[in-house]
KOLBAKE-740161 format. One record per residue (C-alpha): x, y, z. Coordinates in pm, whole numbers, padded with zeros to 5 digits, always signed. Layout:
BEGIN
XYZ;...
% end
This chain:
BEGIN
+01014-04019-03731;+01096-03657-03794;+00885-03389-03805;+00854-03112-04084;+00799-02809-03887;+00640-02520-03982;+00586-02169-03795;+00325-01909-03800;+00460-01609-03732;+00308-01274-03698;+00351-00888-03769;+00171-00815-03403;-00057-00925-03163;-00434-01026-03287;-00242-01065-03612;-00433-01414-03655;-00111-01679-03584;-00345-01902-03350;-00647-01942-03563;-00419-02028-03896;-00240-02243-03649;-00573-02425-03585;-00655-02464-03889;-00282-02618-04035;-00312-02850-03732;-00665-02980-03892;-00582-02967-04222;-00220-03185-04223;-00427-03441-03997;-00679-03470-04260;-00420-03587-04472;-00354-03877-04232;-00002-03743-04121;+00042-03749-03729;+00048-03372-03614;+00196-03207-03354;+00107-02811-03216;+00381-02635-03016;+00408-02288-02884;+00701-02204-02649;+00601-01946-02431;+00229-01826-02371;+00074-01562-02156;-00310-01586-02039;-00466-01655-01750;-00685-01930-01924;-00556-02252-01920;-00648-02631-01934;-00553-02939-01798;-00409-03198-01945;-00124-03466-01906;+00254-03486-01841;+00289-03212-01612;+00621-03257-01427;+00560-03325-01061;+00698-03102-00807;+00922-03300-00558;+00836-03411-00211;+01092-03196-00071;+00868-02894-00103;+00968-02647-00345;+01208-02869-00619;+01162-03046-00914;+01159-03367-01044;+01368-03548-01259;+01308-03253-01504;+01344-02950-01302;+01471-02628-01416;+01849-02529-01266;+01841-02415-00932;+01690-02022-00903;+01455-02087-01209;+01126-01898-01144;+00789-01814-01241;+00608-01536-01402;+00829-01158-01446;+00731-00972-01132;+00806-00725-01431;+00581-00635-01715;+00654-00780-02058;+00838-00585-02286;+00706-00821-02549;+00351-00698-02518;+00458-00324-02448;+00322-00375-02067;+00480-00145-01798;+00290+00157-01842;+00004+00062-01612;-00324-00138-01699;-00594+00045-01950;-00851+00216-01843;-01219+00118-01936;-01366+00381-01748;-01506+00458-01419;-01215+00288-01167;-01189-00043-01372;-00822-00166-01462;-00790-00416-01751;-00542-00621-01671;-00304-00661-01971;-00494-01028-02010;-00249-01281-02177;-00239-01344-02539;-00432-01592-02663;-00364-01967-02636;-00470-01916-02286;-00803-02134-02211;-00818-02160-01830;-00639-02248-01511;-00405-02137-01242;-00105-02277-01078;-00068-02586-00972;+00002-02840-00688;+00014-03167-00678;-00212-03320-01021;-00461-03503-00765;-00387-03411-00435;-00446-03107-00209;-00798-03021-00138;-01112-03209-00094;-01199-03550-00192;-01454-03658-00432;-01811-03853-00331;-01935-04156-00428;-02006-04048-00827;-01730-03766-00896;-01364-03949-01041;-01058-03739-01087;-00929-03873-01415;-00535-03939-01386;-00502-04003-01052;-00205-04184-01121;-00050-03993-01376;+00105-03564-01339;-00156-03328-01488;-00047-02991-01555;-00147-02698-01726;-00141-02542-02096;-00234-02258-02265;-00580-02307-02420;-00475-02202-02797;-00251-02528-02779;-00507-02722-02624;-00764-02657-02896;-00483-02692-03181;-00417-02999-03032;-00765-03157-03037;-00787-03030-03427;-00472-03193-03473;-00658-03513-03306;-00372-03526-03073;-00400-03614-02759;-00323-03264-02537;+00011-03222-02331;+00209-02976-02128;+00552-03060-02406;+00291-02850-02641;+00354-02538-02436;+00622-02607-02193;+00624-02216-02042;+00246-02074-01960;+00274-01712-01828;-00015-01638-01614;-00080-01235-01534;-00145-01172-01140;-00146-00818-01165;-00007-00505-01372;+00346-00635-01325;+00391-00951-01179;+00268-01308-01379;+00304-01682-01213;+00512-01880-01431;+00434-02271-01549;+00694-02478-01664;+00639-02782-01793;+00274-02761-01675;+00390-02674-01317;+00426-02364-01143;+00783-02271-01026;+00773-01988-00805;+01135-01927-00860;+01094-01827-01206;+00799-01586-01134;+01041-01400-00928;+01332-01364-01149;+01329-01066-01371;+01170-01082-01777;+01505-01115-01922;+01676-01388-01614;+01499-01634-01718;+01562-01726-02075;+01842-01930-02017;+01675-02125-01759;+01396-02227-01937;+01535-02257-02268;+01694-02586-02226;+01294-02727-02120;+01175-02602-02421;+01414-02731-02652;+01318-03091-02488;+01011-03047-02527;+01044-02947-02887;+01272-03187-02986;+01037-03495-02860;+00731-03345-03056;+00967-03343-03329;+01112-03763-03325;+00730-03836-03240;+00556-03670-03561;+00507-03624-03871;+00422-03222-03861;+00478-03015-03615;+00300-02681-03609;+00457-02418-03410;+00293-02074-03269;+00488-01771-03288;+00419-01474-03006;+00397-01134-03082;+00642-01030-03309;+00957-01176-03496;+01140-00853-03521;+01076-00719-03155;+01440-00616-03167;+01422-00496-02781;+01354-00896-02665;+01596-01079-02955;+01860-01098-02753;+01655-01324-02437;+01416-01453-02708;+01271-01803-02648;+00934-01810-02849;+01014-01657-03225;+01348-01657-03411;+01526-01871-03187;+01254-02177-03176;+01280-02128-03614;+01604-02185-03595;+01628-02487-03394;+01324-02657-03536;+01462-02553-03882;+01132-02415-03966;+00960-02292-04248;+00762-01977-04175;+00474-01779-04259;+00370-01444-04155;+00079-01314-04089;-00051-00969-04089;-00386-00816-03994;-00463-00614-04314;-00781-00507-04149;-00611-00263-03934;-00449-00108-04231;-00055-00063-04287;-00083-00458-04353;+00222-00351-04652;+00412-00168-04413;+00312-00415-04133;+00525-00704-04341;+00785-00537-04479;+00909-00361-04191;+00912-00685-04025;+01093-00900-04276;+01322-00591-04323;+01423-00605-03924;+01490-00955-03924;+01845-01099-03983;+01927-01202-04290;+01909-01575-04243;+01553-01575-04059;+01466-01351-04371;+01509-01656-04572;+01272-01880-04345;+00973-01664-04430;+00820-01917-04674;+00526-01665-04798;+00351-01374-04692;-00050-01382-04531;-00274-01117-04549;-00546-01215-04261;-00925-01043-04202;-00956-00904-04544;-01327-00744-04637;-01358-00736-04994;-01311-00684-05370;-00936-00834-05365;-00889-00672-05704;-00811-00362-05488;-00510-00531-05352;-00283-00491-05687;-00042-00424-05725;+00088-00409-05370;+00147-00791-05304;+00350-00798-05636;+00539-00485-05537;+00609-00660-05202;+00737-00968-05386;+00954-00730-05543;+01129-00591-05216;+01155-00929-05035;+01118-01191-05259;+00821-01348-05070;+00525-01430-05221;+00193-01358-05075;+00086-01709-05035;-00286-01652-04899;-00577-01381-04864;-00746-01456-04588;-01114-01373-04531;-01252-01208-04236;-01431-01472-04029;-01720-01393-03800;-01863-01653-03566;-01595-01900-03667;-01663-02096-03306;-01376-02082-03152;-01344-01893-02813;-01185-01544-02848;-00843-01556-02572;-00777-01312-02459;-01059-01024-02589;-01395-01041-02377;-01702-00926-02599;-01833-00556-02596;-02105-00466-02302;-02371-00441-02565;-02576-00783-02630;-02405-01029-02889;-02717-01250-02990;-02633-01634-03113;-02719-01807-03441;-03104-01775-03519;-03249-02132-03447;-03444-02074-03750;-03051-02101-03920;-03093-01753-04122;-02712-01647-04032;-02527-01562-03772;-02623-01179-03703;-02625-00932-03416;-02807-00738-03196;-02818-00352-03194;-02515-00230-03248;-02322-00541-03093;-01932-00652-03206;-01858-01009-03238;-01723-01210-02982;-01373-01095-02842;-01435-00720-02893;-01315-00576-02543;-01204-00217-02453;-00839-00105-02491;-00552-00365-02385;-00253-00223-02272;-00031-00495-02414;-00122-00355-02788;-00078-00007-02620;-00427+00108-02716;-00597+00417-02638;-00871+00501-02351;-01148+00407-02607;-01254+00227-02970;-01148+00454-03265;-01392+00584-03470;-01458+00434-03819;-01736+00762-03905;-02095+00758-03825;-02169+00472-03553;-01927+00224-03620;-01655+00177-03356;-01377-00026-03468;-01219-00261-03092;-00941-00408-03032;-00861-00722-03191;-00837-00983-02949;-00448-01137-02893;-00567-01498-02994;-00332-01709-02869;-00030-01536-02854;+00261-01651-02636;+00111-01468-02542;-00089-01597-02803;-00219-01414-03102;-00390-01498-03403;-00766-01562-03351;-00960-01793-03323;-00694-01960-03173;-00851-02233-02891;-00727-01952-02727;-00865-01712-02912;-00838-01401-03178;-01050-01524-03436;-00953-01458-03805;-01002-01124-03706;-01254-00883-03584;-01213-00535-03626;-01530-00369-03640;-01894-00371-03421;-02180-00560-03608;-02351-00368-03814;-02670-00179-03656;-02984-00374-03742;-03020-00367-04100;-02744-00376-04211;-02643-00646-04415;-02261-00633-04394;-01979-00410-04471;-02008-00013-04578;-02157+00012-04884;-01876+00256-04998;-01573+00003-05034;-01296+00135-04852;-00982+00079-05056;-00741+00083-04741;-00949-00269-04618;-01056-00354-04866;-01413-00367-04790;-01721-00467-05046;-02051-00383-05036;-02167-00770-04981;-02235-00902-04663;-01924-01126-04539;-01932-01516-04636;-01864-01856-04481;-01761-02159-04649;-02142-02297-04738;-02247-01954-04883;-02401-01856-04538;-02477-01442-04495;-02377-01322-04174;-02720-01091-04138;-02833-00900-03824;-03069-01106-03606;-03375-00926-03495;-03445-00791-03160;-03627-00976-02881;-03904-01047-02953;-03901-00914-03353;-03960-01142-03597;-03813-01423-03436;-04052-01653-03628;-04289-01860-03444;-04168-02206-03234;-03834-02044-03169;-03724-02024-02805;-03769-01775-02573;-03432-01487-02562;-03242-01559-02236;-02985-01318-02129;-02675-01403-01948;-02464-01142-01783;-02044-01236-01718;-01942-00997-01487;-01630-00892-01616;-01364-00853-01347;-01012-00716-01420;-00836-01057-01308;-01114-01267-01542;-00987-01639-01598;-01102-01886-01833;-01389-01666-02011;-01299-01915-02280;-01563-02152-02167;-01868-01950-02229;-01778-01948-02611;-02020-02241-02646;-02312-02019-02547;-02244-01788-02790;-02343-02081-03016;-02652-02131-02834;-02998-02052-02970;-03209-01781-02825;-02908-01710-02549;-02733-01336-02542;-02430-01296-02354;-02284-00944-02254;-02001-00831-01998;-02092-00682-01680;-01847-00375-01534;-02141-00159-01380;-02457-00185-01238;-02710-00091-01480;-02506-00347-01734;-02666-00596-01528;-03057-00457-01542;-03262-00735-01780;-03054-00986-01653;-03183-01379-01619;-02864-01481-01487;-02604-01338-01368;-02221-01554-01361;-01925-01451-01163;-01668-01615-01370;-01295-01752-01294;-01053-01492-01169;-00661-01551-01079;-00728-01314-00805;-01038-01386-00637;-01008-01103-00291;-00873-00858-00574;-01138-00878-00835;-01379-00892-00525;-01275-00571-00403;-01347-00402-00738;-01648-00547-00770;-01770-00363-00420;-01568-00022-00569;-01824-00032-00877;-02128-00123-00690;-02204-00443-00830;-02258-00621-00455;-02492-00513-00417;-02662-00525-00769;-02564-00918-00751;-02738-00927-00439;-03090-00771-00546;-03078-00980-00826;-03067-01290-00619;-03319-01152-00346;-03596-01122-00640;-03508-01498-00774;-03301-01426-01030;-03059-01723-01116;-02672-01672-00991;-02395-01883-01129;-02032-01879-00983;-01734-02063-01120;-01435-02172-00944;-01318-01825-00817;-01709-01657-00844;-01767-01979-00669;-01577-01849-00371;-01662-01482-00443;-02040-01576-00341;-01946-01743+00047;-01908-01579+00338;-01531-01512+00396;-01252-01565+00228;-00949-01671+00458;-00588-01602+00346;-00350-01713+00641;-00069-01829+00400;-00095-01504+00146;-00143-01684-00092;-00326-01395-00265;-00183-01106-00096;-00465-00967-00002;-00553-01117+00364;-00927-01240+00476;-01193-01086+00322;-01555-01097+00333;-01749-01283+00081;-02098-01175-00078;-02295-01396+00161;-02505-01540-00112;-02405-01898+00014;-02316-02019+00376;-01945-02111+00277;-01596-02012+00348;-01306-02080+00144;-00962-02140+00269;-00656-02025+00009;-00361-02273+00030;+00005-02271-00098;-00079-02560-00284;-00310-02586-00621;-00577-02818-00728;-00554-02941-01060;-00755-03210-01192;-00979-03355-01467;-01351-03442-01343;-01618-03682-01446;-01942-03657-01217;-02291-03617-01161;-02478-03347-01029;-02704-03429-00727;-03077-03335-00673;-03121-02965-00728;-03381-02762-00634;-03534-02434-00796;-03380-02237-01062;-03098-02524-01162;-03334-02812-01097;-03286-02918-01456;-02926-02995-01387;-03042-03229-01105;-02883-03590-01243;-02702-03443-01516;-02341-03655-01571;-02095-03327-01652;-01717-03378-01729;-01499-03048-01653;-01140-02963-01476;-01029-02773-01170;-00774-02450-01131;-00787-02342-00808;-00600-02261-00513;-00885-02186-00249;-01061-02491-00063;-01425-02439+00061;-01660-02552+00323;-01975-02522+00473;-01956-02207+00730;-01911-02404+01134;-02092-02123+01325;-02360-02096+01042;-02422-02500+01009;-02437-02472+01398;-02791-02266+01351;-02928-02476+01046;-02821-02268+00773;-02646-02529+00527;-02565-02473+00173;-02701-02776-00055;-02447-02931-00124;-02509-03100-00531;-02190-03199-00634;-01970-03346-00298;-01676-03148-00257;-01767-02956-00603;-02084-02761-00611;-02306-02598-00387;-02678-02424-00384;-02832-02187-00124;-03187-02258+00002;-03419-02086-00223;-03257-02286-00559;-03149-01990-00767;-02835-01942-00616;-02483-02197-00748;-02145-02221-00709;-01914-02455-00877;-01555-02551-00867;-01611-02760-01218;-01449-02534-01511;-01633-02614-01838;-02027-02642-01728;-02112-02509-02101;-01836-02701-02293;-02046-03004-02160;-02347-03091-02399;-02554-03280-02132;-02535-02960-01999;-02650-02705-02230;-02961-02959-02332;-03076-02948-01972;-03038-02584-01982;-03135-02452-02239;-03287-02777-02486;-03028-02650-02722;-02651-02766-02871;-02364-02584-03003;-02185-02707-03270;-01908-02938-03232;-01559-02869-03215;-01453-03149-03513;-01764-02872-03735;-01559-02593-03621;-01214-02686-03678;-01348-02785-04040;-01425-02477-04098;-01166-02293-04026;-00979-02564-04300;-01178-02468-04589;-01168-02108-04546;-00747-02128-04499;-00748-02385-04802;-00962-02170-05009;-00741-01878-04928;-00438-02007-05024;-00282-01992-05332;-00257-02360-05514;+00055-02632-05383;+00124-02371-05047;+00012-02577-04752;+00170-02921-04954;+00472-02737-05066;+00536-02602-04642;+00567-02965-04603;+00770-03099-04879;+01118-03202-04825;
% end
């Protein structure tokens, strides 16, 4: 078996290359071929776990049978040229740093140490699945693509995860394993090592499938990185691939955008750009004439497919966290998928320095604010909705309640209409109503969830599925009075736990986090918030670089960092809980662990009676008055036994959303594209 390969490709970042990734992955397995995703290189700091990771040896720092030369290393303790980082992170105001987060594809994790071992055991009812088997980690965008391929997921799908640690240094993961001799070679030393890993990998998707579909990071014709490239050009080359590219044509310059990056490519990859796609349009597409023909003209590429803009598509934004302001979920009453006042979709964040944006949104006129795009996948990831993230493409803030869709003054340059946009199904994306507005009567009460939004955030990815969740708002938390109206408040993931802890005391949210909790409201920490909420935080090995540090003291633990990770797939059951989480109390959940810290009940605090309950052995823990949690367990809300104790609620299913995303790329593209990318 030989694969057809074909590569998406893109004119930037947040161009769209992970979500029409997605969607090819879904759409060749529908036609019963056996489909592969790949993506060489991806930056994010969320990640998932999943088989074939290459074991470290037992001699401490080596490799295994499939270990890089001797010297190879982790993440650049440099920034990455690729995503213009070096400059210093973006501001978002007040004293918060956004750390240039990776592109999408990322979905949740951290290094990693032995698959099972390291760290504490399971009880009676929690199982680590592949205990006798190497897990590793992957960049979420291939992780999704691979479950719409209906493949099983595996590190050979993105043999080299870049994980961001701080402005200028990232942990590398090869082959689903950290090597901490590659994160401290320079940007441009390691290419060489780790090429000859990815072309293995590559070349066994390849003998094993039918189709494989291959992510592009970035930009092709980033003619500052050619020369050390391992993601773009020289992965088309040895796969012999047949490329699209995508542009955003949202942010204007989509003409420009695509010619300028065909023109800088050498003159054979020129002639692997199959066609041409214009992603997120808004419009009349009668306003596009006569520029695709023109293009055809200078380059002899068609353009193959216009691409709607997609809103809610389901997939969890990357790399882009959403906007402070309230998103609101589907109305249960199913009357579209709308917003709250003034709120973007999903993956609208403030200005990300690896797209080299500005201090704040531009302005579109009147109240519109038009964010950055999240990366989606990039390799960093890119495109959107990749598993990872970017979504076909945001662009713009929800209209203000209302409004019905798009300007009613079509603007030529993005092709806007003056109808609201549209879904496969005919389904109006319409503003929801406030709290507590003509909700209609039976629906369930508005619960509001508040992320706090730390500049090391990991794995946000996971909270996608209560975007999907009736009568649940989500917003991001980076100051105190963000948090006011909160029912819950969740410290989330973070690849540097004493860091992002520090911050959070800088902008006052201790102790905002702390009032919350002393009036009953419900407090939810995962993996790193987990540890955030103890007592201490103990750091003899600096592993983190930042020595002990006290904890919040919402829960009687300490946590321990180690050299080595924990990485590991979990099936368990929550114990009795009491309180605010009772309804989880004998809930089976399924999830995976990231983390390098280990944690335990305080000594000198258990000495005087005050224990933390523990729910899950080993996993999960609750303080005394029942409104306080902390889990190691990534995935809570991907779980659906979950979200129906929670909230008596579902989202909708990954095999709906993948689905999707086909017929809107199928309907899109011209007729014979997608059969003819695969015909011999």
């Amino acid at each position: 078996m030989t694969a057809r390969c074909i590569m998406v490709l893109g004119t930037s970042s947040g161009a769209g290359k992970s979500w029409i990734a997605t969607a090819l992955c879904r759409h060749y397995a529908n036609q019963g071929l056996k489909v592969a995703p790949f993506k060489a290189q991806n930056m994010s700091n969320n990640a998932r776990v999943v088989a074939g990771g290459v074991a470290p040896s037992s001699a401490g720092g080596g490799w295994g049978l499939a270990a890089p030369p001797t010297g190879a290393a982790g993440p650049s303790p440099q920034p990455s040229p690729q995503r213009g980082e070096g400059v210093g992170p973006a501001r978002l105001g007040g004293d918060m740093d956004l750390l240039p987060l990776p592109p999408a594809g990322e979905s949740m994790g951290e290094g990693a140490p032995s698959p099972v071992g390291g760290g504490l055991g399971w009880g009676p009812a929690a199982r680590a699945e592949g205990a006798g088997a190497p897990l590793g980690e992957i960049g979420s965008a291939q992780y999704f693509q691979a479950l719409a391929a209906r493949a099983e997921p595996d590190v050979r799908m993105n043999p080299l995860l870049l994980k961001p640690e701080a402005d200028t240094r990232s942990q590398v993961v090869l082959m689903g394993q950290v090597n901490c001799e590659l994160t401290d070679l320079p940007w441009r030393g390691r290419s060489e090592r780790v090429w000859p890993h990815i072309a293995a990998a590559l070349d066994a998707l390849i003998a094993e499938n039918d189709v494989v579909v291959i992510e592009g990071a970035g930009s092709p014709a980033e003619i500052n990185l050619m020369a050390s490239d391992v993601v773009n050009l020289r992965v088309a080359r040895h796969a012999n691939a047949r490329c699209l590219l995508v542009t955003d044509i949202d942010r204007g310059g989509a003409f420009a955008h695509l010619y300028g990056t065909w023109a800088l490519l050498p003159e054979d990859d020129r002639a692997r750009i199959a066609g041409f796609v214009l992603n997120k349009f808004r419009g009349d597409a009668a306003l596009l004439a006569p520029a695709p023909e023109q293009l055809e003209e200078l380059t002899g590429v068609p353009t193959v497919a216009v691409v709607p803009m997609r809103f809610g598509h389901g997939l969890p934004e990357e790399d882009g966290v959403f906007d402070d302001r309230a998103w609101h979920a589907p109305s249960p009453s199913g009357g579209g998928l709308g917003w709250g006042p003034a709120a973007p979709p999903m993956g609208a964040a403030g200005p990300s320095p690896q797209r080299g944006e500005g201090v704040g949104p531009a302005r579109l006129g009147g109240d519109m604010d038009l964010l950055p795009l999240p990366l989606a996948g990039e390799g960093g990831g890119e495109g959107a909705p990749s598993p990872a993230g970017g979504g076909l493409g945001w662009g713009q803030t929800a209209p203000a309640i209302g409004a019905a869709g798009p300007s009613p003054q079509p603007s030529p340059q993005r092709g806007e209409g003056a109808s609201p946009a549209r879904v496969p199904g005919s389904v109006d994306f319409l503003p929801l109503p406030l709290a507590g507005e003509g909700r209609g009567e039976g629906a369930p009460p508005i619960t509001h969830i508040a992320i706090v939004a730390t500049p090391r955030i990991s794995n946000l990815d996971e909270f996608q599925p209560l975007k999907n969740v009736p009568g649940v708002t989500l917003s991001w938390a980076r100051t105190p009075a963000a948090l006011h109206g909160a029912d819950t408040i969740v410290l989330p993931g973070s690849k540097a736990t004493a860091a992002d802890l520090a911050w959070l005391r800088a902008q006052g949210l201790d102790a905002a986090i702390a009032a919350h909790a002393a009036t009953g409201g419900r407090v939810l920490g995962v993996c790193g918030g987990l540890q955030m909420l103890g007592e201490a935080l103990i750091d003899v090995h600096g592993v983190e670089s930042q020595g002990n540090a006290p904890g919040l003291g919402l829960l009687p633990l300490v946590t321990s960092f180690e050299p080595q990770k924990t990485v590991r797939r979990t099936t368990t059951r929550f114990g009795e809980l009491a309180g605010a989480w009772g309804a989880l109390s004998g809930v089976p959940v399924s999830g995976y662990e990231i983390h390098s810290g280990q944690t335990a009940q305080h000594p000198a605090m258990a000495a005087k009676g005050d224990v933390a309950r523990e729910v899950i052995p080993g996993l999960a823990w609750q303080n005394a008055a029942g409104n306080v949690m902390g889990c190691y367990l990534h995935g809570l809300f991907e779980d659906a036994a979950v979200l129906r104790a929670l909230f008596g609620a579902r989202a909708p299913s990954l095999d709906d959303v993948f689905d999707r995303l086909v017929d809107t790329l199928a309907q899109a593209c011209a007729p014979g594209v997608l059969d003819a990318l695969i015909a011999p």
